[in-house]
C-alpha positions in Angstrom: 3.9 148.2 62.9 6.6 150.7 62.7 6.2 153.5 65.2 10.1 154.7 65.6 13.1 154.7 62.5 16.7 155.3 64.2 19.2 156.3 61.6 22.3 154.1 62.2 24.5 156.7 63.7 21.8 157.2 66.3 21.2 153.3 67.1 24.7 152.6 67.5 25.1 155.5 69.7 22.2 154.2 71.7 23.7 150.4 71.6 27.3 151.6 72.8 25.7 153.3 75.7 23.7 150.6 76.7 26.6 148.9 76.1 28.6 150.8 79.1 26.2 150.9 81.5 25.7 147.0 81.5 29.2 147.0 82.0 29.3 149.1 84.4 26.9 147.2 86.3 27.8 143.7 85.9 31.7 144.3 86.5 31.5 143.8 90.8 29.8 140.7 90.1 32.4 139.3 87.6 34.8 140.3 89.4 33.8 138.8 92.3 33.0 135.6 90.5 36.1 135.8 89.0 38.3 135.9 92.0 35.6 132.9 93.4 34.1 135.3 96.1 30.3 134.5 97.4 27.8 137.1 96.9 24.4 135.8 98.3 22.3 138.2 96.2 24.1 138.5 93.0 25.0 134.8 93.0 21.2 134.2 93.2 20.4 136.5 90.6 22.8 134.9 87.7 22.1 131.3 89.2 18.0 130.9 89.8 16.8 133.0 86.9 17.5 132.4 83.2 19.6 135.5 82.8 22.9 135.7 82.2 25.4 138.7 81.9 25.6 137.6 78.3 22.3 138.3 77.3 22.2 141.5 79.6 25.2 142.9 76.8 22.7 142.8 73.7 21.0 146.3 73.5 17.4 145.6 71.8 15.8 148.7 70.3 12.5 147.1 71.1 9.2 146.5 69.1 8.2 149.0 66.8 11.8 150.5 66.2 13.0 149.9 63.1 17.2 150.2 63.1 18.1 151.9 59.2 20.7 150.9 57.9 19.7 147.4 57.1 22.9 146.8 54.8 25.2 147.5 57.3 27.0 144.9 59.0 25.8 146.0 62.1 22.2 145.8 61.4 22.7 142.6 59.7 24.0 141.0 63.3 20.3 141.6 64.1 19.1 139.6 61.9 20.9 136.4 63.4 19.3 137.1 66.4 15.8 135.7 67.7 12.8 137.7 66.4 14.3 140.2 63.9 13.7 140.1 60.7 14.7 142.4 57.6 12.2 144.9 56.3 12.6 146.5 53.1 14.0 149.9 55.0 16.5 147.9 57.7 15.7 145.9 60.4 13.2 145.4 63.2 11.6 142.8 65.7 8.8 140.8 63.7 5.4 141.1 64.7 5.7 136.9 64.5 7.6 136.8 67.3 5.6 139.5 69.5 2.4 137.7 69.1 4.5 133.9 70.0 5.7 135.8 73.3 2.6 138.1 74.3 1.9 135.7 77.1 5.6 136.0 78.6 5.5 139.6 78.0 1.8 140.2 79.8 3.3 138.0 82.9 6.6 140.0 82.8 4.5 143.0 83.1 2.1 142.0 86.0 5.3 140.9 88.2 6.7 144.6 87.1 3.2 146.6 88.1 2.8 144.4 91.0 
């Protein structure tokens, strides 16, 4: 189900600032991990949960959204990535892969509300 088109211009503009921010907000820790200083909290954060700065980087437009401009080199980058997949009008997260992860995504959720 489609609920949102962004026109490429716009996704891109959305991507680059999501793109900063995570930047901005990861660089004290690689810094500090660079130069091989401790950070009790951060270190923890990187080191006992899956996440990684890496994966922080990729802006995902989320289900429903469907990115236009699906013959673009840009969009096609999507489609190399886990759970997109190419509609006739560009690109979007497939409905396949929301149903394989509705049990991660309800238990994400609970921890979130509480």
């Amino acid at each position: 189900m489609i609920d949102t088109v962004l026109a490429e211009v716009d996704w891109i503009a959305r991507r680059e600032t999501y793109r900063r921010r995570v930047e901005r907000f990861l660089a004290p820790h690689l810094q500090r991990a660079h130069a091989g200083e401790a950070h009790s909290v951060w270190d923890f954060r990187f080191r006992h949960y899956s996440l990684r700065p890496r994966q922080l980087r990729v802006w995902h437009p989320g289900f429903g959204t469907l990115l236009d401009g699906g013959d673009s080199a840009a969009a096609r980058r999507y489609l190399g990535r886990t759970g997109y997949g190419a509609h006739p009008a560009g690109v979007t997260v497939t409905a396949e892969y929301l149903r394989a992860r509705v049990d991660t995504m309800r238990f994400i959720a609970d921890v979130a509300v509480g």
